[in-house]
N, C-alpha and C positions, 0 to 999 in steps of 0.2 A: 504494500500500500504506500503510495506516494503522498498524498495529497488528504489534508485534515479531513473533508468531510467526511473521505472514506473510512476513519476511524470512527463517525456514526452512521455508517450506511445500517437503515432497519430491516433489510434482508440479511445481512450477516447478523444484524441483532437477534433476531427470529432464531437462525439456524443454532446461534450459538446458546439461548434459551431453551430450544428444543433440545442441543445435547444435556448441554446441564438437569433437565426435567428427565431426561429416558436414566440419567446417570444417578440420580441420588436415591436415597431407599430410608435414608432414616435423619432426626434433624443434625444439624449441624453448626456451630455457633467460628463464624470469620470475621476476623479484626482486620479491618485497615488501617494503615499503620500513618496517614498524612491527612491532613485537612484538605487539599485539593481535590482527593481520590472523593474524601466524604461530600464536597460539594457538589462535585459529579454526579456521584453513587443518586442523594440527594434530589437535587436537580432534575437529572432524566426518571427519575423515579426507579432505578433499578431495584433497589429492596422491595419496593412492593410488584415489581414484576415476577420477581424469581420465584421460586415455586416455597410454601410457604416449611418446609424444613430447614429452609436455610436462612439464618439469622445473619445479618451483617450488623458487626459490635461497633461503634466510632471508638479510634483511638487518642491517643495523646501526640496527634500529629499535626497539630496546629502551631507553631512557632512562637506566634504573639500571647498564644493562650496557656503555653508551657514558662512560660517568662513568671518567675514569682514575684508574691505580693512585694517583696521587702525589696527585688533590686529595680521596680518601678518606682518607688518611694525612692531608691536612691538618684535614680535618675531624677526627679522631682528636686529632691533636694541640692543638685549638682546645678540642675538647668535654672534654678530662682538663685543664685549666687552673681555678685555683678562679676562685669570683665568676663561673662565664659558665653560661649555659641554653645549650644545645645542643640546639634546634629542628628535626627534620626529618622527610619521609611515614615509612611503620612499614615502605614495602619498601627502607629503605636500612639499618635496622638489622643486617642482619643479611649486607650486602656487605663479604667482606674484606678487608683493607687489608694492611698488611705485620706480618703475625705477629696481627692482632686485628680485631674491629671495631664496631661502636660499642654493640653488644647489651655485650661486656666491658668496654669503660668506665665503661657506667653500673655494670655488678657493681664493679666498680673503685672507684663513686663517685661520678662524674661525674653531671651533673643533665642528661642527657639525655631531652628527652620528646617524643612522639608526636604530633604533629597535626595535623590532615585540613586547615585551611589556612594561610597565609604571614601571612593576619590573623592568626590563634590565635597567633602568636609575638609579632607587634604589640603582641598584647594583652596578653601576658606584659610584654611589653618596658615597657607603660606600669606593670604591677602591680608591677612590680621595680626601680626606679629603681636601689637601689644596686645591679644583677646585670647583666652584658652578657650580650644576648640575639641570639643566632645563629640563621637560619633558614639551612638548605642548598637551595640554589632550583640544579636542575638541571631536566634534560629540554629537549625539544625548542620550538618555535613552539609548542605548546598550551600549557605550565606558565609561559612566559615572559611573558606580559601580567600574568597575577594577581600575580608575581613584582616587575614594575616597577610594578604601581600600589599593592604592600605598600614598598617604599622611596617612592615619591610621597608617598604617607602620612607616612610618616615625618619627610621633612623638611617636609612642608607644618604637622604638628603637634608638629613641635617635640622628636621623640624620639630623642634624641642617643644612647642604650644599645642601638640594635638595630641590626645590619647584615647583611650576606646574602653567604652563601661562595657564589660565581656559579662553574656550570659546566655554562651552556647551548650548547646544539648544534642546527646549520642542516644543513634535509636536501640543499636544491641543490647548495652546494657537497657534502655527503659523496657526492652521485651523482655528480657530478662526478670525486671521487678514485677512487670505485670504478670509472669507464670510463676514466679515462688509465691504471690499474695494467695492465701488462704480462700477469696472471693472470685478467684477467677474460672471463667466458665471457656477461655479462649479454645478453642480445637486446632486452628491452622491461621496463620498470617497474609496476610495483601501486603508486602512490604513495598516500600517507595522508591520509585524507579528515579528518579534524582539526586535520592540519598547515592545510592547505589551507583550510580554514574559518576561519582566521586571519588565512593571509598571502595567499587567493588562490593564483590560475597562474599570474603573469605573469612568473615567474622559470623556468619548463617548457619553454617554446616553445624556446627559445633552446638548450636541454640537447638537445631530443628533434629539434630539426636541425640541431646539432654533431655530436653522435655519432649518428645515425641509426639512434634508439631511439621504438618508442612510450612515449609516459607514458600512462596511465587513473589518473586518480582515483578512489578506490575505497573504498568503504565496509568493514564491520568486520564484521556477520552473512552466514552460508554464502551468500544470493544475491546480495551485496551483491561477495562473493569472487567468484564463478564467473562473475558478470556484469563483472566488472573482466579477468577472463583471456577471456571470450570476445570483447569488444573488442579486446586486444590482440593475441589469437592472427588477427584477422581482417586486425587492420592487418600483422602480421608476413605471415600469407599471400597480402596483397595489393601486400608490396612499401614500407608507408608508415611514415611517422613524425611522427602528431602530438601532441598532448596532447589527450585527451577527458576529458570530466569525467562517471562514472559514477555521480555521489554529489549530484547537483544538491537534493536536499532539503537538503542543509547547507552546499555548497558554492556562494559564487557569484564569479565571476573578479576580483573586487576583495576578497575576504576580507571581515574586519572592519575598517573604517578607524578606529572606534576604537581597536580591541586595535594597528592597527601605528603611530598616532599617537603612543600611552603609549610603545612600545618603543621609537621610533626618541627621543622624550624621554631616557627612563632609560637604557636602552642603547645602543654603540655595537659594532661589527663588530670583529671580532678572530682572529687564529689561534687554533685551539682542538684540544687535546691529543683524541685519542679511544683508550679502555682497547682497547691489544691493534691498532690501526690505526697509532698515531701522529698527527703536527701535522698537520691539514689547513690550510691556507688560507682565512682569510675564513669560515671555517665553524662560529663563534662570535661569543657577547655577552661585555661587559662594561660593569660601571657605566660608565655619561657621566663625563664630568671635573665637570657639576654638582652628580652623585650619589657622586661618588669616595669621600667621607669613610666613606658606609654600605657601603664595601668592606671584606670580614671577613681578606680577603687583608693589605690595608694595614694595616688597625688592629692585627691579631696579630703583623704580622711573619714570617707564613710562606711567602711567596710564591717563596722561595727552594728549599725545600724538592723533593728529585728522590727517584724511587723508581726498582727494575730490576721488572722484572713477572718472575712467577715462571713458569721453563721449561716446565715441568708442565702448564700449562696455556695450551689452544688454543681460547680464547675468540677470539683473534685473527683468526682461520681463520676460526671461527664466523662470526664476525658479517661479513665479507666474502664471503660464501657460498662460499668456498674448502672448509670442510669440513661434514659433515653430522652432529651432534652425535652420534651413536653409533658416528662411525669414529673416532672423539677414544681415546686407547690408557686416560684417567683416566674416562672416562665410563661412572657406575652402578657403577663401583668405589672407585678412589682419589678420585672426586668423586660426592660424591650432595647433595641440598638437606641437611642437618644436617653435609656436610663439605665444602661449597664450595670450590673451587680459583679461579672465577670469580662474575662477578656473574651470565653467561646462566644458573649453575646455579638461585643463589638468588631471582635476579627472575621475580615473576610476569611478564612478559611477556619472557621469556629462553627464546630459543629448547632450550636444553641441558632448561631445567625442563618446557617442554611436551612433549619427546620423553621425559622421564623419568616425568611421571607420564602425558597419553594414550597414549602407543602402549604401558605397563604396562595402562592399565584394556580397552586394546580387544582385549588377549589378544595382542600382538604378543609378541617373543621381547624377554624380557627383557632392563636395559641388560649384565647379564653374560654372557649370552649373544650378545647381537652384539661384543662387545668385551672376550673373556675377556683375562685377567691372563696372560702368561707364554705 
């Protein structure tokens, strides 16, 4: 297939339903592993087309919505300070922190600005010599290369005024957390064919014959989904567990050796906090000790800083596929995207925001109606 539409032609869509329906025999419970996949999944309404044994879980693959309570307070805290630019993408303006977030800072004053990449602040950093200049580099293995080769940059040219609030996140180990938790119902994985085209498989095998789970690697358009669950539904019906790779246009088993040369450079592995999960293990980056100085944690002094997550809200649930965003008691009422409780509301790739606005547009019951008040 060349050409996008043809990744949703609805005669391969059919066919590939029809395998999947003649294939399965008993139910079955599939996590995807990315917020894109979910807005898809979503979207074209594929969970409710598949035939109804098979369950598709949201996972903790949304980037803005894995960002925890305490290092958006930090960035808050960093970006109301005078003399600094407060650099970050335009879907973290509006995740909130404890009582604010970064959209009221700038009304506040603060010189918070928008843009599309980790050079664009670079760039700033060089126009401003007298301003410290903050970039917020979160997300997962895809946002993390450009991320370590914008500090490379840096100190190879000499730009002392720019540093980067680090609060990237590793999917192995979160698969990992999510199959020792005591509540998990996961059977096989949709893993994320972006991740993957970074870092490669070779961290999969080992997961998917520990816990005797398929992995599929899996693309991001409707056949790209449906061909990632009908592999996995065949290895679950046949008994196996290994890692395929369903996304071989973009993915090949050793990733980019560039993009993980830069990383293992600038960054080094770390425990990393997740909004609504807690510490995982090993399932984070941080500056190298070569790169340390261009840490915005260090240079500010905030790294002390804790927050309590607010009760209200069960983004937690969410994004462990424990709950299904419309059984949440604040969802489509006490939370909507202009009143966020969580970031899954307000990020475009947050599972709470694509059940809030596709299954409104596809004539589903509204989120008040599946979740009235009282």
């Amino acid at each position: 297939m060349k050409y996008l539409d043809e990744f949703q032609d609805p005669e391969l869509a059919r066919r590939l339903f029809d395998d999947i329906r003649a294939t399965v025999t008993r139910p079955w419970a599939l996590m995807e592993v990315c917020g894109g996949q979910t807005h898809s999944i979503i979207r074209h309404g594929i969970d409710q087309l598949l035939p109804e044994e098979i369950e598709l879980i949201h996972g903790p693959g949304c980037p803005v919505c894995v960002t925890p309570l305490e290092m958006i307070d930090k960035a808050l805290e960093i970006a109301s300070r005078p003399g600094v630019i407060f650099c970050s993408f335009g879907d973290m303006l509006r995740v909130p922190g404890t009582g604010r977030d970064l959209f009221t800072v700038r009304g506040e004053g603060g010189d918070v600005r928008v843009v599309y990449s980790p050079l664009d602040a670079l760039r700033i950093a060089r126009e401003n010599p007298d301003k410290q200049v903050v970039f917020f580099g979160i997300g997962f293995e895809t946002t993390a290369p450009p991320n370590a080769m914008t500090v490379y940059q840096a100190r190879r040219l000499g730009i002392r005024n720019f540093s980067l609030l680090v609060s990237h996140v590793r999917v192995p180990p979160a698969i990992e957390g999510l199959m020792t938790s005591p509540d998990c119902r996961v059977q096989a994985f949709l893993a994320a064919g972006h991740v993957c085209s970074v870092m490669g498989t070779e961290e999969y095998p080992q997961l998917a014959e520990r816990f005797r789970v398929p992995i599929v690697v899996t693309g991001f358009e409707p056949l790209d989904i449906l061909e990632g669950v009908r592999r996995a539904v065949r290895q679950l019906e046949r008994g196996e567990h290994r890692v395929e790779n369903a996304y071989p246009r973009a993915v090949r088993p050793e990733g980019n050796p560039a993009a993980r040369r830069m990383l293992a450079d600038v960054f080094e592995v770390t425990d990393r906090a997740w909004r609504g999960i807690g510490t995982i293990p090993a399932s984070g980056w941080r500056l190298s000790e070569a790169y340390r100085e261009f840490d915005a944690e260090q240079r500010f002094e905030v790294g002390d800083l804790t927050t309590v997550e607010p009760a209200a809200c069960r983004s937690g649930d969410v994004l462990q596929g424990l709950l299904k965003p419309h059984e949440c008691e604040a969802f489509g009422t006490v939370c909507t995207p202009r009143t966020p409780l969580g970031a899954t509301m307000v990020s475009s790739e947050g599972a709470c925001a694509a059940y809030y606005l596709y299954r409104r547009l596809a004539g589903a019951p509204t989120p008040v109606e599946v979740a009235p008040v009282g």
